[in-house]
Wavefront OBJ file of the C-alpha trace (Angstrom):
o trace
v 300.724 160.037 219.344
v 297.227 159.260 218.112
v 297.703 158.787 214.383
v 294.314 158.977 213.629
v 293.853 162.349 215.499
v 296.513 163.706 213.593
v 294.660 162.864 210.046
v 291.554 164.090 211.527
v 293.166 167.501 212.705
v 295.043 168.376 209.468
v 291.831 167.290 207.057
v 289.823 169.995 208.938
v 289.993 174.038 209.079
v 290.949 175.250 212.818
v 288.179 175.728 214.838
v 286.849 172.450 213.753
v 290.175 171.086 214.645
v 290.285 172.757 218.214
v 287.314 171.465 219.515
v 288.755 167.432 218.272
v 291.402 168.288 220.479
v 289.352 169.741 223.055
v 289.160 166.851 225.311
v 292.604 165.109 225.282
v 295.190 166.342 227.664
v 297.588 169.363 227.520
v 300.426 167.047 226.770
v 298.721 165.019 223.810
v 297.302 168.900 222.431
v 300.987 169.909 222.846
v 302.111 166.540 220.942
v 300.112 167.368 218.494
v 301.123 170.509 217.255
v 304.603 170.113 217.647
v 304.007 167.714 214.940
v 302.432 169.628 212.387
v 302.940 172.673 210.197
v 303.979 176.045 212.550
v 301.515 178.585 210.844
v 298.692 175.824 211.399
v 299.688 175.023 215.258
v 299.761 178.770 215.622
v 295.679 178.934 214.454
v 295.018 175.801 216.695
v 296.229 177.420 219.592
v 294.667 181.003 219.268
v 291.558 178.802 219.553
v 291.661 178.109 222.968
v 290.997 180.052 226.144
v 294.177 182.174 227.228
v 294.501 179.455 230.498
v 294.704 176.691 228.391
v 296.570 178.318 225.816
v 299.363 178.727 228.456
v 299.318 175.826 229.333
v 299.621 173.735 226.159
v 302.626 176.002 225.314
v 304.322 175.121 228.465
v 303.980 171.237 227.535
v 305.737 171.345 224.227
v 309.383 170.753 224.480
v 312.180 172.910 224.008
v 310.204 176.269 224.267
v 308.473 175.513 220.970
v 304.911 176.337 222.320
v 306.235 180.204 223.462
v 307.328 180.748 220.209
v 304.072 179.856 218.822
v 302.723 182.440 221.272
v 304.684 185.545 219.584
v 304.173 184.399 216.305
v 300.576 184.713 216.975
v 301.247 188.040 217.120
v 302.351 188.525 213.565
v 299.917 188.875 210.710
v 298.383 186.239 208.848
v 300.026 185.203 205.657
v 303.716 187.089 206.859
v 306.277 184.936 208.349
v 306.430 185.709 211.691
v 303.149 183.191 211.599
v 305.549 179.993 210.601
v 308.521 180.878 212.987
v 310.252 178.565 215.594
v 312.335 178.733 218.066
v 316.360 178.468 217.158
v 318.134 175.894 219.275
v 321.375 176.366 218.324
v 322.399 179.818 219.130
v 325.872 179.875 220.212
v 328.063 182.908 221.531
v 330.979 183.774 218.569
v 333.786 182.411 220.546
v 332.056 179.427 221.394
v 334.656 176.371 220.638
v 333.563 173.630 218.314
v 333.606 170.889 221.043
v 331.374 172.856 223.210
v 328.673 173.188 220.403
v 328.716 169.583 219.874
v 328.484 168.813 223.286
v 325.522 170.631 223.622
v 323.953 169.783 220.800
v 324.457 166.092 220.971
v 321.091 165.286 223.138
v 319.144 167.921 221.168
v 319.597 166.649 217.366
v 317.955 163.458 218.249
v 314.574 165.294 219.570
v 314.495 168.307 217.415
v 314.862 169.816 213.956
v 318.268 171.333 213.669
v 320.262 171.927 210.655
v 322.170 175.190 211.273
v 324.112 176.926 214.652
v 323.076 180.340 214.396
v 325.979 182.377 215.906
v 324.791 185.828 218.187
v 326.205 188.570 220.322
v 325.085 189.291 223.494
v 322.271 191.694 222.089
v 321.102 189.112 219.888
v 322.264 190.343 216.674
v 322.895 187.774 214.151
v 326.585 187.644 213.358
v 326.747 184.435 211.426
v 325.579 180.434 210.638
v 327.527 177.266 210.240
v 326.335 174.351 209.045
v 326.933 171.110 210.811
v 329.154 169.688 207.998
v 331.560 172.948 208.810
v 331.367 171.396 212.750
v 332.117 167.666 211.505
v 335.409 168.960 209.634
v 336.426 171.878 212.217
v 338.670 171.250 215.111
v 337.637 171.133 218.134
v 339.070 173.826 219.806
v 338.180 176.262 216.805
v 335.717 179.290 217.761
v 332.738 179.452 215.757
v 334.255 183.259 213.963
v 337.093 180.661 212.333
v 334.047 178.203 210.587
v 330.930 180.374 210.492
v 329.401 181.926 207.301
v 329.384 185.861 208.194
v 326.531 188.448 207.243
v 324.152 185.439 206.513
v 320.870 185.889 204.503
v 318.014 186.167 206.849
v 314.095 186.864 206.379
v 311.970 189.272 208.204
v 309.317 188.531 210.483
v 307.356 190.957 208.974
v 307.491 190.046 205.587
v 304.590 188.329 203.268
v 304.868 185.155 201.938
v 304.984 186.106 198.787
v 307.607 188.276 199.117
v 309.835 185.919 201.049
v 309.193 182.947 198.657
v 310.301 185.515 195.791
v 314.081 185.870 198.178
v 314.194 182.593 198.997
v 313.576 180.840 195.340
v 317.080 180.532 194.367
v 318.252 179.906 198.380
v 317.420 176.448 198.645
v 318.178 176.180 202.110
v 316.425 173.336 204.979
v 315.685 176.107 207.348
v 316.477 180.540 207.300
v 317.268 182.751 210.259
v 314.304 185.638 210.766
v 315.963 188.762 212.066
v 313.802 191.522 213.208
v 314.954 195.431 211.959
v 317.465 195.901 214.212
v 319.327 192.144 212.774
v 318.274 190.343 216.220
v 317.376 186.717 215.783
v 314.096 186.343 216.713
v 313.186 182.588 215.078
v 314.109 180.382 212.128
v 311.712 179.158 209.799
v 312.112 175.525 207.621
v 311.980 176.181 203.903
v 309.872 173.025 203.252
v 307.395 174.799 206.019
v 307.395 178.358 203.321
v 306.718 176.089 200.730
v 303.801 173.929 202.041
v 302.667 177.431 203.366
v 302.861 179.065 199.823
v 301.276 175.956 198.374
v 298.310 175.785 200.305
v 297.849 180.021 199.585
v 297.783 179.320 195.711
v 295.370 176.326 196.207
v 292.952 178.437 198.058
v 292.552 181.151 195.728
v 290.070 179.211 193.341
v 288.217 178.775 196.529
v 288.382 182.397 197.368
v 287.641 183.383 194.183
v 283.825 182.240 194.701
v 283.419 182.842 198.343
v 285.322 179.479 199.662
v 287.091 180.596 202.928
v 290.556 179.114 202.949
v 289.995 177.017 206.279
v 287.411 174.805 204.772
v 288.458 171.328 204.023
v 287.434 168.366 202.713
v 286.066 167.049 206.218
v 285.231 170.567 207.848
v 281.524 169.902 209.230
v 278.618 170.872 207.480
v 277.335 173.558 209.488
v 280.905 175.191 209.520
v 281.138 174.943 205.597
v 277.454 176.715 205.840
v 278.624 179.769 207.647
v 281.947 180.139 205.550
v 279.836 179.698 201.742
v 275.875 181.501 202.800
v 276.986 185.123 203.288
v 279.006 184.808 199.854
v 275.622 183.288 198.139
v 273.505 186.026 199.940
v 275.492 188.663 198.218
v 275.991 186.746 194.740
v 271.950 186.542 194.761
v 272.116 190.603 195.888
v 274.586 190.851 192.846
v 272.587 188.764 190.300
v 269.652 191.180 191.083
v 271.580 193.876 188.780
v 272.107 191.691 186.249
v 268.231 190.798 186.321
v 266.857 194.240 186.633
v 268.808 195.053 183.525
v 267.198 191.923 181.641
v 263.978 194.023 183.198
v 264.519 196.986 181.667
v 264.887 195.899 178.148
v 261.758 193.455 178.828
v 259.944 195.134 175.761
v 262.586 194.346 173.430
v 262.846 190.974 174.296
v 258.947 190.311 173.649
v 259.436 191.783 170.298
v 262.459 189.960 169.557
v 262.880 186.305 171.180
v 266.216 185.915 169.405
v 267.574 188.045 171.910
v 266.671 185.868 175.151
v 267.903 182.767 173.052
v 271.556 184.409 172.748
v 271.846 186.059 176.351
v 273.338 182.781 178.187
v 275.749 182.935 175.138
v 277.068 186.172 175.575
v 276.704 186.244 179.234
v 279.011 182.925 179.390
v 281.913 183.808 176.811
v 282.207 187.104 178.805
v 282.496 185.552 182.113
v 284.632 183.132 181.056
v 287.267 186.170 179.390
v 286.952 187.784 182.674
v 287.904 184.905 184.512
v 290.865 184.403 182.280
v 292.365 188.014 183.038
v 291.400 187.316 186.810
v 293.650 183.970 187.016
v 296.805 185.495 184.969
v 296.108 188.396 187.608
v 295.734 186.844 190.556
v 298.736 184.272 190.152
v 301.116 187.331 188.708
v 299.993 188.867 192.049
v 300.709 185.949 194.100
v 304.480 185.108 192.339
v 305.117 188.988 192.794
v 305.438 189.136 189.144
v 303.009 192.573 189.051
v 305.257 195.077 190.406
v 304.020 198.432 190.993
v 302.905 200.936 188.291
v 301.877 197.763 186.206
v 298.841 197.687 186.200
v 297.853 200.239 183.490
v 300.132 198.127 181.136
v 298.244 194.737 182.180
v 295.134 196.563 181.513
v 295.803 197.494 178.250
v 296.978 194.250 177.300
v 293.666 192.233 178.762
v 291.701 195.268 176.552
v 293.291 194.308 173.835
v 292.834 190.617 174.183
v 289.510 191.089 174.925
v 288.645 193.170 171.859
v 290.416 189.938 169.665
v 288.808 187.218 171.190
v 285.687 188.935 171.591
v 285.719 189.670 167.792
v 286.340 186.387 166.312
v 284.060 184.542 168.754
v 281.226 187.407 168.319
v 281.648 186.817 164.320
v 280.652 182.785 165.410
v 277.892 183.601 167.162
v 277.020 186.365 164.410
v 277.029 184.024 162.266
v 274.617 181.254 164.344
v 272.676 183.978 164.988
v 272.010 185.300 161.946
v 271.427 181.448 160.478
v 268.611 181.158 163.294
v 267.026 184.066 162.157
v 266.913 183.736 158.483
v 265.309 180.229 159.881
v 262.482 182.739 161.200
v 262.183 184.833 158.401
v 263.535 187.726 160.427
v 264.134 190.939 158.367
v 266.446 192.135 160.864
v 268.964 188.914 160.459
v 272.334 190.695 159.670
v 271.742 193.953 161.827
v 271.396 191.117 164.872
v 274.424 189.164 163.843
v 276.092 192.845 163.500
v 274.838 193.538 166.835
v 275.890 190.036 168.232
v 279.183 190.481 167.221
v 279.965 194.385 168.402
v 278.130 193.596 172.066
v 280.296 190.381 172.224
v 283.759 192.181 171.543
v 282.912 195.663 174.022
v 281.704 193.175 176.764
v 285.094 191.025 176.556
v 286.937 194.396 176.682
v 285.204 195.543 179.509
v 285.405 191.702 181.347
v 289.279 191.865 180.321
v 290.048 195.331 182.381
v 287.383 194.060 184.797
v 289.487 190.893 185.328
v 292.459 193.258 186.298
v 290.451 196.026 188.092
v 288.732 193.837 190.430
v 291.730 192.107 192.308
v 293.841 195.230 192.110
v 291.059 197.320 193.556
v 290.645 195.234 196.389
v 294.385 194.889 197.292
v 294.294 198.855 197.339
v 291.384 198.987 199.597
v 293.011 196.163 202.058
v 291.284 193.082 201.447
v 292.316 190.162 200.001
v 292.198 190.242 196.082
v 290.939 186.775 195.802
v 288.722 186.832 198.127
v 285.181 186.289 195.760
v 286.843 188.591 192.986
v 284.591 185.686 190.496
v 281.197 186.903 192.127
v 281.795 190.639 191.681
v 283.514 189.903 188.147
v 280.518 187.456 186.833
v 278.170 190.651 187.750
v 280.262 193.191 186.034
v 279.980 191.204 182.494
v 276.861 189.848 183.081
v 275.229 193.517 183.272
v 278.162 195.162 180.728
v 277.085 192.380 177.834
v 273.473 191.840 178.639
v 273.516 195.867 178.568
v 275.046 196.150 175.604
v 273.575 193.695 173.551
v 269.821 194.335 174.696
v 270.702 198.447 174.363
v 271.756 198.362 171.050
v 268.968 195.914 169.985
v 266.268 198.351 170.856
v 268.517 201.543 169.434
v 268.636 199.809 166.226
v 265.584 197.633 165.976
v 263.161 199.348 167.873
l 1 2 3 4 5 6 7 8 9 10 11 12 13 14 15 16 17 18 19 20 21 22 23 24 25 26 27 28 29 30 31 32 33 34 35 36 37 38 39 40 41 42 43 44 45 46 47 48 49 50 51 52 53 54 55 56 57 58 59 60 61 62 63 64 65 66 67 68 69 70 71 72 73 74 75 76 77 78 79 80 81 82 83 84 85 86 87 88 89 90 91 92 93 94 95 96 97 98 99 100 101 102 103 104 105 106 107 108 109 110 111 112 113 114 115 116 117 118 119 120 121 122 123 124 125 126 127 128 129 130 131 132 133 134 135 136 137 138 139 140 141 142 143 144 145 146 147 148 149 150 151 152 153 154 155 156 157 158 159 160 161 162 163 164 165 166 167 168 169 170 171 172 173 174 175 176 177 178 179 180 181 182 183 184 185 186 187 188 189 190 191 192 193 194 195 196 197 198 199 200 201 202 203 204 205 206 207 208 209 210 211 212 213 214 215 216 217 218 219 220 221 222 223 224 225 226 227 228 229 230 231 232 233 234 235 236 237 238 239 240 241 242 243 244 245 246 247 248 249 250 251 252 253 254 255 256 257 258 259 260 261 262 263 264 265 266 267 268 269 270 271 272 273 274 275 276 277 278 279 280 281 282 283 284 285 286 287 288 289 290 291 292 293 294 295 296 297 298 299 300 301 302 303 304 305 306 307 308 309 310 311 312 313 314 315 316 317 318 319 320 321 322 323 324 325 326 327 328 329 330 331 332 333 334 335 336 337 338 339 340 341 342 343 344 345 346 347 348 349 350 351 352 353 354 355 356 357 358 359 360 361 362 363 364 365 366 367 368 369 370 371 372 373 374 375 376 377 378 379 380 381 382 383 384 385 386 387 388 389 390 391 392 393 394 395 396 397
């Protein structure tokens, strides 16, 4: 295998990795993806024509490219995307000496760590591990060694939720049954993990419009099409924050104090909105925030935000005020009174905002990281610049 094409193909997002591949054979494709993560080899496929596709999966040994073609089926992000095909599924009255025997060509090509015992209708009736196999004798069936009513995952499940079953199941690989308790794949845990891994690393991505399939050596004009539409809409965004700025034009003539503190009420908001959005977003992905939560987590970013707002509001009072006693303002202490009540409503409002924002978006079906920053940096930008501006000209003006 091409070493070199193997770095290439995991430093880049799919399609970019599809068309590298494009021109070696169907064996060195299939090669390829045996070698690499499931869930990935599963997006590198879906890439090519349906011929191809076919073909490719008929290359890779031991059936391994058919199972990536029904886990293709499954959703993204569940893990019916990361399953592959069991190798050792065995009959319950299989002996010992006939599992070995069959399995003594396979464990030196293939990942196997469990027999996954079956009856004839597929349902999962029980594992053994090899060391059980090693210690057993050899006429024993596999009922006398096996481990019976063994945990197993769901095709159909998220990530999230399986990582949350599987965190204190340490186990090298899990049987996925499908409702009815039929095996239909096994998945590796150290393949859930990378999987989970790479999920949590792409949120700050997301967050701002990143897809997650861009990578460090995805080409330009890719990384163009994932990031413009999300700058097109932050500029269409931005527009409400400027067109509030507009509207209280007059006030800012009057008083150029207020200009001078915008960008510092503007950034402390943002930056308390982003701080509910992370605590959100990661309590989302752990499957810490179970249902009916999400008043309660409200409440609490509120409540933050009213504290933190307050004290650093009474700062930049304070600097305020200072500046415009250096101007021989009369109004000095109603702005630093109005500095400090915009700054502690707007971190409120940039708290529950925080929390809205990715919960809304899960409710509505999309992904709640998916540029939750760009709709949360307009929010406070037009709740503080509102406030502060609107109570300027209410109490100055």
């Amino acid at each position: 295998m091409d070493r070199t094409l193997l770095d290439a193909v995991l430093s880049t997002d799919t399609q970019s990795a599809a068309r590298k591949l494009d021109r070696e054979t169907d064996q060195a494709i299939a090669d390829l993806l045996t070698a690499i993560n499931p869930g990935f080899a599963v997006e590198i496929l879906s890439q090519f024509p349906p011929e191809r596709r076919e073909r490719i999966a008929a290359a890779t040994p031991f059936g391994a490219g058919q199972q990536w073609l029904l886990d293709h089926h499954y959703g993204e992000g569940t893990v019916g995307r990361l399953m592959e095909r069991p190798l050792a599924v065995f009959r319950p009255e299989t002996t010992v000496d006939q599992v070995v025997d069959a399995l003594r060509e396979v464990v030196g090509k293939a990942f196997v760590t469990y027999v996954f015992v079956t009856e004839g209708d597929g349902r999962l009736v029980g594992v053994v591990a090899f060391r059980e196999l090693l210690f057993a004798g050899k006429g024993q069936p596999l009922t006398a060694v096996m481990v019976k009513q063994p945990f197993a995952l769901r095709p159909d499940m998220a990530l999230v939720d399986a990582m949350r079953e599987v965190v204190t199941r340490h186990y090298p690989a899990y049987p996925v049954c499908d409702g009815e308790n039929r095996l239909v794949g096994s998945v590796r845990g150290q393949v859930l993990f990378e999987q989970q891994a790479f999920e949590i690393s792409a949120q700050a991505g997301s967050m701002v419009g990143v897809e997650k399939e861009e990578r460090l050596a995805t080409p330009w004009t890719r990384s163009f099409k994932f990031r413009h539409p999300w700058l097109q809409l932050n500029l269409l965004t931005a527009f409400l924050a400027a067109a509030v700025v507009g509207y209280y034009q007059d006030a800012i003539d009057k008083i150029v104090l207020l200009a001078v503190f915008l960008p510092v009420l503007s950034g402390q908001c943002s930056n308390s909105g982003c701080q509910a959005l992370a605590v959100t977003l990661r309590g989302m992905t752990l499957g810490e925030l179970k249902p009916g939560q999400g008043w309660k987590l409200v409440g609490k970013e509120a409540l933050l935000g009213w504290w933190n707002g307050l004290i650093v509001g009474i700062v930049a009072g304070a600097a305020l005020y200072v500046m415009a006693m250096m101007q021989k303002n009369p109004d000095a202490l109603t702005l630093a009174g109005i500095c400090i009540v915009a700054m502690a409503l707007s971190c409120v409002m940039s708290g529950i905002a925080g929390v809205a924002i990715p919960l809304g978006m899960k409710r509505l079906g999309a992904d709640p990281a998916t540029a939750s920053g760009i709709f949360l940096t307009t929010a406070t930008d037009v709740v503080s610049m509102g406030a502060f501006l609107g109570m300027a000209s209410w109490l100055l003006l």
